[in-house]
Structures are given as C-alpha cells and as structure tokens.
GUMAR-671506 format. One record per atom (N, C-alpha, C): atom name; residue number from 0; x, y, z. Coordinates in pm, whole numbers, plus 50000, padded with zeros to 5 digits. Layout:
   atom    nr       X       Y       Z
     CA   NUM       X       Y       Z
...
end
This chain:
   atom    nr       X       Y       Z
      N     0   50082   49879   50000
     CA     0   50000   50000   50000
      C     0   50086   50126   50000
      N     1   50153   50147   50111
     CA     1   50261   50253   50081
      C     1   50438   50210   50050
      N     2   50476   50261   50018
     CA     2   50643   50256   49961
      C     2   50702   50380   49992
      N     3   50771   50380   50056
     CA     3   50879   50508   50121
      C     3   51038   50435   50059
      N     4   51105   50520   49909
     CA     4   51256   50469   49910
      C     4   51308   50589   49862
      N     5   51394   50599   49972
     CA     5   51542   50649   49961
      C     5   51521   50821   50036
      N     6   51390   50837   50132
     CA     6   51358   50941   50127
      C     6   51461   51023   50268
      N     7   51486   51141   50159
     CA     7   51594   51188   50224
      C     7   51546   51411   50283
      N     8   51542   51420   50349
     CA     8   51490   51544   50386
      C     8   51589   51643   50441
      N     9   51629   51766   50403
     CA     9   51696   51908   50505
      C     9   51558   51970   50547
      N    10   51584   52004   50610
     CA    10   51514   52124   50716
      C    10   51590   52160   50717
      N    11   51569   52324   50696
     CA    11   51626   52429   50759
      C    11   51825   52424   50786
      N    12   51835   52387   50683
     CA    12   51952   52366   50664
      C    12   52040   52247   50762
      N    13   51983   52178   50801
     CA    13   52006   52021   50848
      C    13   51908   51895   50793
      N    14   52019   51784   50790
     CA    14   51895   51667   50707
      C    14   51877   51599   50846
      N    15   51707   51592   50853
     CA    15   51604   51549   50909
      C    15   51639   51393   50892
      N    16   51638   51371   50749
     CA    16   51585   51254   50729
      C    16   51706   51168   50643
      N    17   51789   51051   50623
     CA    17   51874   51031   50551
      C    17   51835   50913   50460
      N    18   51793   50905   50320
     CA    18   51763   50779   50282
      C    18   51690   50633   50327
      N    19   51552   50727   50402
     CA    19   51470   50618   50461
      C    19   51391   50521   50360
      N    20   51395   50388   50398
     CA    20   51313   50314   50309
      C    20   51209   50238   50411
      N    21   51128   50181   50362
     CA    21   50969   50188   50471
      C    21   50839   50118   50363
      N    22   50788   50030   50468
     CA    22   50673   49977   50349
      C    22   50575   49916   50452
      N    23   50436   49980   50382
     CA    23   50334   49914   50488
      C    23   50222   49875   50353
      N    24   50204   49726   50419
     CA    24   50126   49656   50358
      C    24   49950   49648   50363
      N    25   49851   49706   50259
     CA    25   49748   49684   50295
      C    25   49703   49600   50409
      N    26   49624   49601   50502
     CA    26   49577   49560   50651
      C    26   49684   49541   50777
      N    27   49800   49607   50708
     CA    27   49913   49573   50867
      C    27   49887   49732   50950
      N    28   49970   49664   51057
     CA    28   49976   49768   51156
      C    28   50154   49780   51179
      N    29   50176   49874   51187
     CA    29   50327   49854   51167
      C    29   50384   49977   51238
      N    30   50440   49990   51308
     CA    30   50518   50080   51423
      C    30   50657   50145   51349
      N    31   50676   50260   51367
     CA    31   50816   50306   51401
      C    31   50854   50409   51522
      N    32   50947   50309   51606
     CA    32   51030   50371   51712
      C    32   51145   50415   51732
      N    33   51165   50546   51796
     CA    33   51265   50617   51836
      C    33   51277   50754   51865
      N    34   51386   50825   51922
     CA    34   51360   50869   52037
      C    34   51377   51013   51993
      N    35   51305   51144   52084
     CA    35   51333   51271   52012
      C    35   51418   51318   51870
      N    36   51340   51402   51771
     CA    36   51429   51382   51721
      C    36   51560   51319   51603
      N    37   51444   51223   51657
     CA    37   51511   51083   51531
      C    37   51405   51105   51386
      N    38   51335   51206   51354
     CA    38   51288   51213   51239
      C    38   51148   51185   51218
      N    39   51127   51154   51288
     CA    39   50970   51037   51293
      C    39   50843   51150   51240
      N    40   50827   51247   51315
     CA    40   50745   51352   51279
      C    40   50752   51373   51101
      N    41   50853   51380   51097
     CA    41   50926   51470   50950
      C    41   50889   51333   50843
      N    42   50910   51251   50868
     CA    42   50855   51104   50804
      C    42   50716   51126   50782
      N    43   50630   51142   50870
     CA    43   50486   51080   50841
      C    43   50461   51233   50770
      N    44   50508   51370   50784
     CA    44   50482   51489   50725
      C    44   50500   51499   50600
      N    45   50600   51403   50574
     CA    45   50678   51406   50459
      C    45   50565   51311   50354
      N    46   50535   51151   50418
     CA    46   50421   51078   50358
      C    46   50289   51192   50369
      N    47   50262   51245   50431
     CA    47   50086   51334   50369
      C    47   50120   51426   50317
      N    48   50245   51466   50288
     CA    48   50267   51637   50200
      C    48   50275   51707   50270
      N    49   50203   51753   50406
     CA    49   50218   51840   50494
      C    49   50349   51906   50492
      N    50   50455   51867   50492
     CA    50   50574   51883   50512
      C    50   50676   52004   50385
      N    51   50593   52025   50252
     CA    51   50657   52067   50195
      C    51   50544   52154   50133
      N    52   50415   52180   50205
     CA    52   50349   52293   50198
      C    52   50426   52425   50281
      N    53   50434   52515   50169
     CA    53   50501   52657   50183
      C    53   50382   52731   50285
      N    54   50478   52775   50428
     CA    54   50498   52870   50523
      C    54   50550   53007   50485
      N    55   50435   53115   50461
     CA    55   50523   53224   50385
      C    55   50613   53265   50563
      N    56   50569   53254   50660
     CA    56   50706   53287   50793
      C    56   50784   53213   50785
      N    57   50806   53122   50698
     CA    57   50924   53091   50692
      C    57   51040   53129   50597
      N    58   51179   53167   50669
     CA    58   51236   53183   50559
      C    58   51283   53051   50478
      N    59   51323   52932   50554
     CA    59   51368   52827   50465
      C    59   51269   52762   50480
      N    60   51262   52643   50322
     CA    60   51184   52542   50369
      C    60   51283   52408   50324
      N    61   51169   52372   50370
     CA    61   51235   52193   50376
      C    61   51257   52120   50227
      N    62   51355   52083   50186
     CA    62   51377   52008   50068
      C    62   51357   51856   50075
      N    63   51336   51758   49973
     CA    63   51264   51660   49997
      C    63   51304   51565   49886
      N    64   51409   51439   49873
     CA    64   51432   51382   49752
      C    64   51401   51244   49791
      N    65   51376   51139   49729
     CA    65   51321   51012   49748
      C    65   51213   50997   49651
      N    66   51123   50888   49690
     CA    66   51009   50906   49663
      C    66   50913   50780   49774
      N    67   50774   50811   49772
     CA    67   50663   50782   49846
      C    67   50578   50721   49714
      N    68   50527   50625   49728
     CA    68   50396   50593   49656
      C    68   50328   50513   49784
      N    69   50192   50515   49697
     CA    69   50028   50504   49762
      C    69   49959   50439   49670
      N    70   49956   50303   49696
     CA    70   49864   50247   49615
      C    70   49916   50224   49443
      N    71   50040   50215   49467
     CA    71   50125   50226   49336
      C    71   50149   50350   49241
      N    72   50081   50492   49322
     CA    72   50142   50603   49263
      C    72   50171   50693   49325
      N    73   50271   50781   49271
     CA    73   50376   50853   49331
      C    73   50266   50965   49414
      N    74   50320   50998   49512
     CA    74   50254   51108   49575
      C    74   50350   51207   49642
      N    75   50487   51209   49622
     CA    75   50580   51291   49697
      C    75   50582   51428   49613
      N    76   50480   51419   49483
     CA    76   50502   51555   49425
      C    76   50380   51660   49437
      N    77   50259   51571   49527
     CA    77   50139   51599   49514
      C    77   50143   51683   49647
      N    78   49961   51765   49636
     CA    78   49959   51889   49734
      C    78   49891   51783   49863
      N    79   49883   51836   49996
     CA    79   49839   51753   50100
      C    79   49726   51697   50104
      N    80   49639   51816   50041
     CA    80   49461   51811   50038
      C    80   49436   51676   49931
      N    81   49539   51654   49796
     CA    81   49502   51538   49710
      C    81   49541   51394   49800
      N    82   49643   51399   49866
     CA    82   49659   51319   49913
      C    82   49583   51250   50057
      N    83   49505   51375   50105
     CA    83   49440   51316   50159
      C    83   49300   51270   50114
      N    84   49263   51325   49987
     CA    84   49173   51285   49927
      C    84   49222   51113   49897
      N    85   49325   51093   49828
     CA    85   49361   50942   49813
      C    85   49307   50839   49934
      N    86   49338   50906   50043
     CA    86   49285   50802   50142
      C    86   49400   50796   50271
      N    87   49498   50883   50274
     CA    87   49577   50834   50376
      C    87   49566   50956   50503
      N    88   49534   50974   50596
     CA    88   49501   51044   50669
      C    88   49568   51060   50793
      N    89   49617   51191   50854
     CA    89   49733   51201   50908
      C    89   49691   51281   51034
      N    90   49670   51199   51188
     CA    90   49655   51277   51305
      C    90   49761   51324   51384
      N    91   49780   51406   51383
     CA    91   49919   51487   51405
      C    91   49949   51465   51582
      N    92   50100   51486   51549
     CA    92   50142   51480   51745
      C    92   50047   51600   51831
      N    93   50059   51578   51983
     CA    93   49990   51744   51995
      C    93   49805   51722   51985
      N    94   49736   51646   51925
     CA    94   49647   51671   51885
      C    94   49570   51747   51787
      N    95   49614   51880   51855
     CA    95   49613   52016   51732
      C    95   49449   52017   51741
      N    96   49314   52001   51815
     CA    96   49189   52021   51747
      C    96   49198   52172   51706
      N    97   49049   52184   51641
     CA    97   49049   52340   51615
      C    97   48955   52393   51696
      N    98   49060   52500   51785
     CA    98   49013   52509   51909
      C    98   48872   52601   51938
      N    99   48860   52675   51863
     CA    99   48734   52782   51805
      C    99   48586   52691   51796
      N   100   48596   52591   51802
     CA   100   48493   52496   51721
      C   100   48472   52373   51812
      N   101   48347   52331   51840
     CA   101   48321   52269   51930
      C   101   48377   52086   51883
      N   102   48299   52005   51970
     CA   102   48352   51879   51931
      C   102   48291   51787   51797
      N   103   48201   51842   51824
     CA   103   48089   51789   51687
      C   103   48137   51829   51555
      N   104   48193   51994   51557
     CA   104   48225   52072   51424
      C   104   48376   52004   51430
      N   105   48415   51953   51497
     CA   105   48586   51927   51476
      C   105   48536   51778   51398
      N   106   48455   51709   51439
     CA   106   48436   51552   51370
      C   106   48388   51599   51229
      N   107   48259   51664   51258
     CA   107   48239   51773   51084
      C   107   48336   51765   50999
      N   108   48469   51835   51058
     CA   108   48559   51890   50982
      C   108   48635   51762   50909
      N   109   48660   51636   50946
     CA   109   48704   51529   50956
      C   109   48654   51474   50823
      N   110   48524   51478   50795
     CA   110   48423   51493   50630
      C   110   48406   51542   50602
      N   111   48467   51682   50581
     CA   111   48453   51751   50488
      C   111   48450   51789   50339
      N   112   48571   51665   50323
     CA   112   48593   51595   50155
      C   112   48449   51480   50088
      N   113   48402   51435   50199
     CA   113   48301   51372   50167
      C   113   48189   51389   50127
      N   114   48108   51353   50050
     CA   114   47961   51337   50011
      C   114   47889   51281   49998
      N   115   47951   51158   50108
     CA   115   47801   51056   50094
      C   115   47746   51051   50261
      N   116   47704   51146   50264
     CA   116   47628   51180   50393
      C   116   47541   51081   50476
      N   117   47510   50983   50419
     CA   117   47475   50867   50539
      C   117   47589   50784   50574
      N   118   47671   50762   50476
     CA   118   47781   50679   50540
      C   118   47877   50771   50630
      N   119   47841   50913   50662
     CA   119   47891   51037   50790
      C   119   47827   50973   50885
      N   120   47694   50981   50838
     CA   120   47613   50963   50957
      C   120   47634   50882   51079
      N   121   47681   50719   50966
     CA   121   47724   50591   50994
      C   121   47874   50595   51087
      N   122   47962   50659   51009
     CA   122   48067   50736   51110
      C   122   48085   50771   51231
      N   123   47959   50880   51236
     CA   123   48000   50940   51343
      C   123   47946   50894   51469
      N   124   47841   50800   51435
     CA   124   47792   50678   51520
      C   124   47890   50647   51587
      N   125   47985   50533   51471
     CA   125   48089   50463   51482
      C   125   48165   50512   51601
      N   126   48240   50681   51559
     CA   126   48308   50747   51650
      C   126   48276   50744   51799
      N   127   48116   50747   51824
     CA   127   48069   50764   51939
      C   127   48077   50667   51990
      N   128   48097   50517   51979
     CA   128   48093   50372   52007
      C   128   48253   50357   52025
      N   129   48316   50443   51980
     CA   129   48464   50403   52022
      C   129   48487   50497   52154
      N   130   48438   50599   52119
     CA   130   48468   50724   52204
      C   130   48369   50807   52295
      N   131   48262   50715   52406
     CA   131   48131   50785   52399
      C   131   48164   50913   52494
      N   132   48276   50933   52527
     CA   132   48285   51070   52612
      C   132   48295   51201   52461
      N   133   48326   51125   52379
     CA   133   48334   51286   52269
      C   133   48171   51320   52203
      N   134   48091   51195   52281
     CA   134   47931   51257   52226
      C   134   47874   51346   52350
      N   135   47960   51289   52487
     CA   135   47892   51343   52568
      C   135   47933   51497   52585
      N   136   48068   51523   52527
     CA   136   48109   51610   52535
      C   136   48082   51775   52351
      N   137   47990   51677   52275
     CA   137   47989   51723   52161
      C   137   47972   51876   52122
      N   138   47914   51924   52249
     CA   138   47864   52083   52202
      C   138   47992   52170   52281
      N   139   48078   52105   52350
     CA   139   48167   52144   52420
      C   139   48255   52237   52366
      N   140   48344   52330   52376
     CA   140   48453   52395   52266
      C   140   48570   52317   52283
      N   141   48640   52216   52179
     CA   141   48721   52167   52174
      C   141   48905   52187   52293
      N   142   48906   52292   52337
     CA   142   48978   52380   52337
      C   142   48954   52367   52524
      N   143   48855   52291   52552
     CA   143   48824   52294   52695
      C   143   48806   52174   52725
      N   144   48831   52048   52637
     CA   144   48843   51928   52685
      C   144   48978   51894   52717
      N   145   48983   51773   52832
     CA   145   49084   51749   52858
      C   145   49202   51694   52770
      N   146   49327   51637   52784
     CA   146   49457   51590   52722
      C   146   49381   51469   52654
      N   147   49357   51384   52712
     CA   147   49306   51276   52730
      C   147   49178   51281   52590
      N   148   49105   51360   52608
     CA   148   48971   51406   52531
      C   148   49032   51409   52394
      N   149   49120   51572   52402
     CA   149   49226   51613   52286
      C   149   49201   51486   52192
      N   150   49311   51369   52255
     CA   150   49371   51281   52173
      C   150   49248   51230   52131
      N   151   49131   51131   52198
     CA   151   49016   51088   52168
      C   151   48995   51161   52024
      N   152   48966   51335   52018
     CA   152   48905   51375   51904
      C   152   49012   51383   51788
      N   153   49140   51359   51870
     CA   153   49218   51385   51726
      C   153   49213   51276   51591
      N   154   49198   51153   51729
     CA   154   49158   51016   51634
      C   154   49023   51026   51568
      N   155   48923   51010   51643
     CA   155   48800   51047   51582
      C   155   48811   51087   51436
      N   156   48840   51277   51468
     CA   156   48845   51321   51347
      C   156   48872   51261   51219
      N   157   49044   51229   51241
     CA   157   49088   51156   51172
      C   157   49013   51030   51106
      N   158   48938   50969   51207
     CA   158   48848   50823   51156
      C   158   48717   50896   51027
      N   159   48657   51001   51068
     CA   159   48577   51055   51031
      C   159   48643   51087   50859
      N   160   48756   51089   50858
     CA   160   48778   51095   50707
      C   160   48735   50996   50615
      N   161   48740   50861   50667
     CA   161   48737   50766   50596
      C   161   48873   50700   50561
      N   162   48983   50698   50647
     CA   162   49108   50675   50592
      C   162   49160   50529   50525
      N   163   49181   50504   50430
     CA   163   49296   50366   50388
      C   163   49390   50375   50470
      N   164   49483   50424   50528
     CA   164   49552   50417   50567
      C   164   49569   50530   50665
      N   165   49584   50523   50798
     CA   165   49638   50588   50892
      C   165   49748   50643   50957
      N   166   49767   50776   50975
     CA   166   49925   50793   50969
      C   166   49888   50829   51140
      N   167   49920   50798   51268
     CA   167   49931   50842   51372
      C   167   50070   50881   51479
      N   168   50061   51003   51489
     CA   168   50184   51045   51567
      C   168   50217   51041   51689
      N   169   50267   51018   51791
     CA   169   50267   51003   51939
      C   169   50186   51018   52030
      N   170   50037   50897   51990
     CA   170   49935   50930   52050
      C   170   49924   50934   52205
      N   171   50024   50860   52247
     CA   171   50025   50845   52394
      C   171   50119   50950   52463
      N   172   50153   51061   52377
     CA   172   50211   51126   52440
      C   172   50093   51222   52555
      N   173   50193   51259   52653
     CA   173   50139   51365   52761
      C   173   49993   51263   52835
      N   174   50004   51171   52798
     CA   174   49854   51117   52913
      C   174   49929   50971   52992
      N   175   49817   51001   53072
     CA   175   49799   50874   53210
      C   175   49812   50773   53176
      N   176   49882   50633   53232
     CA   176   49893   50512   53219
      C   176   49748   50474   53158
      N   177   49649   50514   53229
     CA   177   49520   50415   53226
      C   177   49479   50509   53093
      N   178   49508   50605   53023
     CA   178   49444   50686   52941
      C   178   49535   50628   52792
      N   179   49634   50592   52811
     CA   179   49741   50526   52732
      C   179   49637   50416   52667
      N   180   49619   50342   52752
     CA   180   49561   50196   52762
      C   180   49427   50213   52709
      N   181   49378   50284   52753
     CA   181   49272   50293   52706
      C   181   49299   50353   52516
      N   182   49338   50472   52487
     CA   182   49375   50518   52375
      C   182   49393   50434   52251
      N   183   49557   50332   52299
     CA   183   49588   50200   52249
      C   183   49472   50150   52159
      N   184   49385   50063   52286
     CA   184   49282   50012   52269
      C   184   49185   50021   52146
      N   185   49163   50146   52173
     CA   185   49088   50171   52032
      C   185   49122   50211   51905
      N   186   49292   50219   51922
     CA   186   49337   50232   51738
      C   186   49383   50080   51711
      N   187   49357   50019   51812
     CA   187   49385   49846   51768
      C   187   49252   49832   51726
      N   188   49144   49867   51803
     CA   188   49006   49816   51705
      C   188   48995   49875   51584
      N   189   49038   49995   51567
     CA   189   49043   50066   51446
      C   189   49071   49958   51326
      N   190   49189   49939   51383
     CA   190   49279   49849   51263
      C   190   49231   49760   51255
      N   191   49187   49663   51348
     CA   191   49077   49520   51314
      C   191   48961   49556   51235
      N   192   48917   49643   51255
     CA   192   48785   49726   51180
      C   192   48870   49739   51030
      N   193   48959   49752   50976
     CA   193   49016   49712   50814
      C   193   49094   49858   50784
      N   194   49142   49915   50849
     CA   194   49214   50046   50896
      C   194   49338   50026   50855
      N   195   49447   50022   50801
     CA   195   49591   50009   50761
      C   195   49648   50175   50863
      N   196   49742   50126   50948
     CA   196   49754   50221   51028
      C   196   49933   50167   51025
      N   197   50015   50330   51030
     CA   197   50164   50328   51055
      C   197   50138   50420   51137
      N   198   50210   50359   51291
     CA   198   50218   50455   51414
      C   198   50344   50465   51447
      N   199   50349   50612   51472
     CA   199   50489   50636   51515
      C   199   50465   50677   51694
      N   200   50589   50618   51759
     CA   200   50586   50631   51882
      C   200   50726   50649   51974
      N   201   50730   50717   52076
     CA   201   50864   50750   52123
      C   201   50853   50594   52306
      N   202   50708   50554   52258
     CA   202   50707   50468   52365
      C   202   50736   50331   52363
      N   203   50828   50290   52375
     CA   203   50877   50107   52312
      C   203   50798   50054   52330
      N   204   50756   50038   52478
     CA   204   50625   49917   52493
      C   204   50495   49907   52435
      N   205   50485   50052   52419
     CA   205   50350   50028   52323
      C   205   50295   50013   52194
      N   206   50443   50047   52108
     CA   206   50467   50004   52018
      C   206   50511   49809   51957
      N   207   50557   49810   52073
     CA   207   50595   49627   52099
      C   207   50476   49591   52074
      N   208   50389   49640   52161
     CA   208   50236   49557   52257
      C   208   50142   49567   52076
      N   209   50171   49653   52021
     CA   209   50050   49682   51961
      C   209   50082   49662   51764
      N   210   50161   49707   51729
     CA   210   50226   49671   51575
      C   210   50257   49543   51569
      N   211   50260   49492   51424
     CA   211   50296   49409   51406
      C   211   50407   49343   51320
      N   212   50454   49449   51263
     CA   212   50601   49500   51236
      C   212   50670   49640   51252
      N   213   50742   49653   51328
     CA   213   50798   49774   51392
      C   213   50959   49799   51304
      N   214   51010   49938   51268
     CA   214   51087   49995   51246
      C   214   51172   50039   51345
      N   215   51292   50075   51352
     CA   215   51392   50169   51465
      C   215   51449   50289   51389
      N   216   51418   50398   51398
     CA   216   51460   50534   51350
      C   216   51581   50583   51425
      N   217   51698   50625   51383
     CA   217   51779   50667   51491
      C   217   51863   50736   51383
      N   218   51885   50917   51468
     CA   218   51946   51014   51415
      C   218   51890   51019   51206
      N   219   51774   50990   51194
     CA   219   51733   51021   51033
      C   219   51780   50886   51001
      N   220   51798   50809   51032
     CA   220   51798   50666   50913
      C   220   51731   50546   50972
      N   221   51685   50481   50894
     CA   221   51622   50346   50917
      C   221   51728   50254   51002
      N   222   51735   50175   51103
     CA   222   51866   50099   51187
      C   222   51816   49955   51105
      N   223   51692   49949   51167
     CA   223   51638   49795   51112
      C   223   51464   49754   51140
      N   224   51427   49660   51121
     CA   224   51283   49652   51125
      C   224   51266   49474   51140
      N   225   51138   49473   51181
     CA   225   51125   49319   51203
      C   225   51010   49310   51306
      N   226   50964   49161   51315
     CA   226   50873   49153   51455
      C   226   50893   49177   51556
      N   227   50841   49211   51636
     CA   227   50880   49201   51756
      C   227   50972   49128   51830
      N   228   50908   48936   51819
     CA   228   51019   48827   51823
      C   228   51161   48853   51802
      N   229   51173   48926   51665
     CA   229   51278   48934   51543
      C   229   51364   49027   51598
      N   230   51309   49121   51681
     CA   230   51417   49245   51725
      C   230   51449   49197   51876
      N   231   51331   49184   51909
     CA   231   51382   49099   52104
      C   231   51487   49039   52075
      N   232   51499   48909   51982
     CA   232   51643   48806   51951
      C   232   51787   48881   51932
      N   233   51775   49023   51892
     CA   233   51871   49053   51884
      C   233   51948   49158   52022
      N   234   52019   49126   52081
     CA   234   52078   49190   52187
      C   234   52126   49311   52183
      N   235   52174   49363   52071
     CA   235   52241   49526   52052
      C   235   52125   49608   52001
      N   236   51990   49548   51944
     CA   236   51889   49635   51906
      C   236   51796   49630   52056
      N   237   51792   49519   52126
     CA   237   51731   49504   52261
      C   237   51790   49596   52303
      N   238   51940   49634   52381
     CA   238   52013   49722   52479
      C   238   52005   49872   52429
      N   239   52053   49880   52310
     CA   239   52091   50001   52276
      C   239   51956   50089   52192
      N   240   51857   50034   52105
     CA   240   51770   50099   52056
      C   240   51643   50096   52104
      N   241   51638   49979   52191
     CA   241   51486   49956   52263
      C   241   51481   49974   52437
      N   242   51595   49948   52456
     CA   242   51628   49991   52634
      C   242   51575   49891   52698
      N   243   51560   49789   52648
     CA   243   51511   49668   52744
      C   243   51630   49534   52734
end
C-alpha cells in the first residue's frame, strides 16, 4: 500500500531525514520507534505532503528527495489536500483540534471531503461507540476538553475521514497510564475494523504491545525493522535501541 525509498529530507539547513526506506502493507499495523528527534514527525509529514506545503514565515523550507507511493502512485510531488483525498490520513502529534469549534464541528471537519452523507452519519455513530465521552462532550469547545479528550478527538476526526491508511503520531504522548491503555485500545480496534495504520511512537512498549512489524529510526535513518520476536532476539537492538 505505501512505499517510502530512499527518502531523504533538510530542514532548515540540516537533514532530518537520511535515505529512509519503509513499506506498509494493505491491513498491517506497523510501528516506528525512536527517540526525540530521530525524524519520525518529519517522516509521516513528509508521507501526507504536509511537510513541503510553503509557510510564507518561513524563511527556509524543507527540501525533499526520494520518493513515496500510495497504492502504486507517486505522491511525493502531490499537494496535501490530494493526498488526503487518496485516502491516507494524518493525526498529528499534539492533537492540534480546532480550538474555536466545538467537538461535533471538529468531527464535521474530519468529512469535509466527503459526500456521501449517510455513510457520515454511519461514522459518526461509529466514533461515538469508540469514544462515547466525545458525544457526551459534543457541544463542548474543543479547546476545553481534557489531554486525554484532545487525543480521543484527534483520532475520531481523523476516523471521520474515511482513511485507507492511517498515519498516527505520538498518540500516547502527555497522558495517564490508564488513558494510554485505554487510547491503544481503540486504534487496535480501528485496525481490526480494516484500517491500515503506521504509528509512530517515542514509547517502546507500546509500540511492541500493539504493531505488528515495527521499524527503529535513529538520528534520520532506518537501523532495522522486524517483529517484535525478530528484534527481542537481537541483543544490541534490545540494549541500545529499545532499552530493554
């Protein structure tokens, strides 16, 4: 489904990213870990386009050579909005809702590309069955729910697109053990639900617990990838890249 080769990124006059190669297979779930820093953000920005949409405050931008395909066509030259029209849909670290706009208009916003308005309907059901605190909370202003909430709607939203493929960024960042667990939880049903999801995470174990082929990012390059099994067996990727 996706193909990431040779993708190589500067920012701002440092490379982000050094000749990453990366492949996620229609219905897998597949992890990449590592630690501040190591690129991971700039990766999944780089797969939705986000990344090389022009910031007029900025003075530099980010350069970008490799290439990405989706479904067997190239998309590293395309604008963010087509690509998320393709189907791959990208919930950012942070959460980011839009904070002006309550919880209902943030899931809204989520279909906005869409037009088949009962299968929204069907959605946002869906959403509420994964997430029933974001119905209880629906007229709420985004912007006044908790950390915990945040993340809930960031996924949501995101689900509300309709995605082939899921790009998720450090969802467990900034929350509670039991809010972790809980979180987890429901982007694993996601993915059983027929969701193709690449999660990036700075948390080993939950990346272990939950992908089913995991990557190691360290300083912009790919180290190595494998099952879980496959990387436990090895002792210098155990000590030194996973800390266990």
């Amino acid at each position: 489904m996706l193909e990431v080769k040779d993708l190589t990124v500067h920012y701002d006059g440092a490379m982000a990213l050094n000749g990453v190669n990366l492949k996620v297979e229609d219905g897998e779930f597949v992890g990449v870990v590592g630690p501040n820093g190591s690129g991971k953000t700039t990766m999944l920005r780089a797969i939705s386009g986000v990344l090389t949409e022009v910031d007029p405050g900025k003075k530099e931008h980010p350069s970008l050579s490799g290439t990405i395909s989706f479904d067997g066509k190239r998309i590293d030259n395309r604008k963010a909005w087509q690509i998320t029209k393709m189907g791959i849909i990208h919930c950012p670290e942070r959460r980011r809702p839009f904070s002006e706009m309550t919880t209902l208009e943030n899931l809204e916003m989520g279909a906005y590309l869409r037009k088949d308005k009962e299968e929204v309907k069907k959605d946002l059901e869906r959403v509420y069955e994964l997430f029933p605190v974001l119905e209880e909370r629906a007229s709420q202003m985004s912007r006044t729910l908790s950390g915990g909430e945040q993340q809930m709607l960031a996924i949501a939203r995101a689900i509300m697109s309709k995605p082939k493929l899921l790009l998720i960024d450090e969802p467990s960042l900034g929350l509670a053990p039991i809010l972790k667990e809980t979180v987890l939880k429901r982007i694993r049903e996601i993915w059983l639900s027929g969701v193709t999801i690449l999660l990036v995470e700075q948390d080993v174990a939950i990346t272990l617990a939950t992908a089913q082929r995991i990557y190691i990012l360290a300083h912009g390059r790919m180290v190595i990838q494998g099952t879980k099994e496959e990387l436990m067996k090895n002792r210098d990727v155990r000590e030194i890249y996973l800390g266990l």
